[in-house]
N, C-alpha and C positions, 0 to 999 in steps of 0.2 A: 186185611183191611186196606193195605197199603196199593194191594195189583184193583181193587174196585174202587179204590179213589181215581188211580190213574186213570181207569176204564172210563169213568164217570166224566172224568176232565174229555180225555179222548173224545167222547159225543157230543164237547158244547169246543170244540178247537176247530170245525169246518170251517171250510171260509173259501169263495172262488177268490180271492187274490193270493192266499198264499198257494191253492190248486196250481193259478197262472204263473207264477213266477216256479212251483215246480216243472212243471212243462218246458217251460221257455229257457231253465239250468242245467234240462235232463242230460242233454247228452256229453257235457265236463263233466259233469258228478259220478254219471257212470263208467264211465272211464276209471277216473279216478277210484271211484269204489271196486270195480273191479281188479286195478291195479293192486289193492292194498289184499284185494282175498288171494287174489295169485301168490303175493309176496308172503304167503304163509307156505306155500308147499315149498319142502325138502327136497334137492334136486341130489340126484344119487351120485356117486365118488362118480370118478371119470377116470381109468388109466390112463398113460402118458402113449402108449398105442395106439394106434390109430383115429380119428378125423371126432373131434369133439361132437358130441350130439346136440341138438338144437336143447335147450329148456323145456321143462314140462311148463313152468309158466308163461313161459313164451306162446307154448300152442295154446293153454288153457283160454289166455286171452286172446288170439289171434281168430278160435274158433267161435268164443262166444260175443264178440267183435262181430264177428259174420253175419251172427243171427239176430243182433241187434240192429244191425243195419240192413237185414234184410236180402242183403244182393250173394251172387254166384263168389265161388273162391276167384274167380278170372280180376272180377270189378273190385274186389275187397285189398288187392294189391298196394292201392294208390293208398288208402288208408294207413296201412300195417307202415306203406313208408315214410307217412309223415307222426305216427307214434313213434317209430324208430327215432327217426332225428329228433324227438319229444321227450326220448329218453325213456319210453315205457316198456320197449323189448329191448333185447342185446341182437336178435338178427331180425330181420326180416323174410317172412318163412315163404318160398315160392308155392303157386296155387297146387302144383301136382303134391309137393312135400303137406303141402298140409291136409289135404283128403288121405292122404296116405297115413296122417296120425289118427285121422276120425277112426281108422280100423285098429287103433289099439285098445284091447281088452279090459288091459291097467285103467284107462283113462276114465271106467265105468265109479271104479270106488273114488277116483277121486274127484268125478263131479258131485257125487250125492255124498259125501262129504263136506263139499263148498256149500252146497245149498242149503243143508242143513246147518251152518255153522251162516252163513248168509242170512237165515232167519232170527237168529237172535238174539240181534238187537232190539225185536220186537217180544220176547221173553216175558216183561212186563205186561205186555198189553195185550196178550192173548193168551186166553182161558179155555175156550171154545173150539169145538176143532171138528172139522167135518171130512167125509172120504167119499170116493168116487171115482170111476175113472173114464177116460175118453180116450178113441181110437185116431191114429194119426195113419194116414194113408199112405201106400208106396206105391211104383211107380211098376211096381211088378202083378201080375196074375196069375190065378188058378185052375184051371180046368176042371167042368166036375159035365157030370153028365143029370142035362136036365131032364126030371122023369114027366114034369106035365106038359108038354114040348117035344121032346124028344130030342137026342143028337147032344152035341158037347155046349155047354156054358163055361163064360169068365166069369168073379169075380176077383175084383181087385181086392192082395193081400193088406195087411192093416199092423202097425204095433201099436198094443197096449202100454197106456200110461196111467197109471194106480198111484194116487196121489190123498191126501191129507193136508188140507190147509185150514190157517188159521181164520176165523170167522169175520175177523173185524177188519182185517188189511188184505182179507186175502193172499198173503205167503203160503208159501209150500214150506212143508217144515220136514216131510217126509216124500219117497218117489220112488216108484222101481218100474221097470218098463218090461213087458212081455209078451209073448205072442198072443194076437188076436183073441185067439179062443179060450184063454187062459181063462179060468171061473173066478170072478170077482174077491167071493167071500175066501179063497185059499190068502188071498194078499192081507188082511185085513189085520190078523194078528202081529205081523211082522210091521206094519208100517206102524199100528198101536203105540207098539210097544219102541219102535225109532223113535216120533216123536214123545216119548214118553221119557225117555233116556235125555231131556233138554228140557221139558217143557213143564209144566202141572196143569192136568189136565179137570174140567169140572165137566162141559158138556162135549158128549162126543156124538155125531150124529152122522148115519147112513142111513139109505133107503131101503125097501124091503128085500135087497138082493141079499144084503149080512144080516137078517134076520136067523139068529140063532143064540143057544142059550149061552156055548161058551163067549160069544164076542160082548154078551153083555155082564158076564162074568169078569173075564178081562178088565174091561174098563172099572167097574168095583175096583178088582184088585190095585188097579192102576190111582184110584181116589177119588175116582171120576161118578157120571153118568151116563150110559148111554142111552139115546133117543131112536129109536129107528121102528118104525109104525108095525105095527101087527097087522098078516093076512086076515080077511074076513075068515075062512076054516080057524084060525089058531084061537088054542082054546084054552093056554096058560098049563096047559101041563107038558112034558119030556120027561123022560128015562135017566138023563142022565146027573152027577151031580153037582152039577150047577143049576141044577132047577129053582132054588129059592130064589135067584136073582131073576131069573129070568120070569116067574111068576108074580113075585113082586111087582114089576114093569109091568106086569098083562093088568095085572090088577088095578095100577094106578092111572093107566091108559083109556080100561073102561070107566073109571070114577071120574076122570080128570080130561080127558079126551082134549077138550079145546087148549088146554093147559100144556099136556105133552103135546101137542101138534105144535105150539108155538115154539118149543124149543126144538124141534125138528125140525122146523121150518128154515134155521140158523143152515140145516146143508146146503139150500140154492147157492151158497157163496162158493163150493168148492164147482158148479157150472158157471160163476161167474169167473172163476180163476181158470178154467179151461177155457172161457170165453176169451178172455184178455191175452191168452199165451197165442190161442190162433188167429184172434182178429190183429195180432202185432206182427207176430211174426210167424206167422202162417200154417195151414192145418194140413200138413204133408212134409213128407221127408224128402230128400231129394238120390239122397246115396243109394243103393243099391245091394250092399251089404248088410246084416241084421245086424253087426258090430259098429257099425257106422252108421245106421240110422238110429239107432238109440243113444248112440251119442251124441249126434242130433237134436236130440228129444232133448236128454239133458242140459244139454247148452242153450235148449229155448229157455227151462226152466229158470237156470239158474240167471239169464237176463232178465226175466218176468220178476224175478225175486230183487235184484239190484235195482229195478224201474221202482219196485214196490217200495222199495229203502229210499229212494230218492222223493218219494212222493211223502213219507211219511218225517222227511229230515225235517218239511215245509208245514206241515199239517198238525206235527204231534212233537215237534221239535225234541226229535230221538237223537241219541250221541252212537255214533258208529265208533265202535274201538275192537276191531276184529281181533286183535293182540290177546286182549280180555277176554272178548268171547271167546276164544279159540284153548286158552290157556285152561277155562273153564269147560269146554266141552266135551261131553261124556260119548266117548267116540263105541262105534259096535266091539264087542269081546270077538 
């Protein structure tokens, strides 16, 4: 009763002036909001040998800095040196040192981590929850050999972003990034089940790519419902045993049709949150490396996510206490 009160409040709280004076605060707030997610990671012992290493919070925010703002590591300099004398890093990391971090490995768990722990202060206010994913382009090609044509063809390579966000602010709560070609529905369980490990889930909705009996099994198990539209051939029976949930759903689909579409329809939000990530900060990677363009990816996210927190301080007057959230958060086994 208490999360569809707040809900309830959350849709009569709009307003374009508290919108504008988000806008017009965003870029102190993010800072600062980022400042305090950084100040959560554990920075590892350091022997007395040899040349201190920079901070992992240091690059966390130096990189996701970058993609906030948009610009090259070259232009992002002048920045990093007036947070420095601001008091928000301990060094100031030069442009080649910090591409050189985008290629570390480690740095994968600990953006989806931040982001996930980034989300919820929205906890309360989201119920609903939808998946999808969008390709982000590189800068690299593939040769393949064209057969209606003849002779060799490019396409340009792509990584996948597989994401789950929350309906109503659009946050990412979940994320993992893959190769292009990668089949949608393999992602589908693991990300479930991350935002599920934070969150309470009631509507969960995909398109007919994870049409299948265990992903709406899952979401049962999980307390939920899942939404995701039946092919014209599907005819409410499988083999396998999760077939009551998933016949169930066939069933309710044909009786109820305009009724389940409506709650399905809650997924256009996870294209609106892919919309927002690359109309801000742009729909291409620029590094060169697969370890470094995905971390890429994740430093858009986790800005998209801190833009989202700022928008919502002003709209929904949420309390960010990442201390709390973090002390509470149900991290992967």
């Amino acid at each position: 009763m208490e999360q569809q009160t707040i809900l309830a409040d959350y849709d009569r709280q709009f307003s374009w002036h508290n919108y504008n004076e988000s806008q017009t605060k965003e870029k102190a707030l993010f800072v600062n909001i980022l400042n305090d997610l950084c100040s959560l990671l554990e920075e590892p012992e350091h022997y007395k040998v040899g040349r201190k290493p920079t901070r992992t919070r240091d690059v966390i925010f130096s990189l996701v800095l970058k993609q906030y703002l948009n610009i090259s590591s070259r232009r992002v300099q002048s920045d990093l040196k007036l947070f420095k004398e601001a008091g928000f890093l301990e060094s100031e990391i030069p442009f080649n040192t910090l591409l050189d971090h985008l290629e570390r490995r480690d740095l994968k768990h600990i953006f989806k981590e931040l982001i996930e722990i980034s989300a919820l202060p929205l906890k309360e206010i989201e119920l609903d929850f939808a998946i999808d994913s969008t390709g982000f382009s590189t800068s690299r090609y593939k040769t393949f050999f064209n057969m209606k044509h003849g002779g060799e063809g490019k396409w340009r390579q792509y990584r996948k972003c597989h994401a789950v966000c929350g309906v109503q602010t659009n946050v990412i709560t979940s994320v993992e990034i893959t190769e292009g070609y990668v089949n949608d529905q393999k992602q589908f369980i693991p990300l479930a089940n991350d935002t599920a490990r934070n969150f309470k889930i009631r509507d969960f909705c995909a398109d007919k790519g994870y049409l299948s009996s265990k992903n709406f099994a899952l979401i049962k198990e999980l307390g939920g419902q899942a939404y995701i539209p039946f092919k014209k051939n599907s005819s409410g029976k499988c083999s396998d045993n999760q077939r009551s949930y998933f016949k169930s759903a066939f069933k309710f689909f044909k009786a109820h049709k305009e009724e389940y579409l409506t709650h399905y329809h809650k997924r256009s939000n996870i294209e609106s949150a892919f919309s927002m990530i690359k109309r801000r900060f742009g729909n291409n990677v620029k590094c060169k490396k697969e370890t470094s363009q995905d971390n890429e990816i994740y430093a858009k996210v986790l800005a998209h996510n801190i833009c989202v927190l700022v928008q919502e301080i002003f709209l929904n007057k949420i309390n960010i206490d990442f201390k709390f959230r973090a002390e509470n958060y149900v991290a992967r086994e």
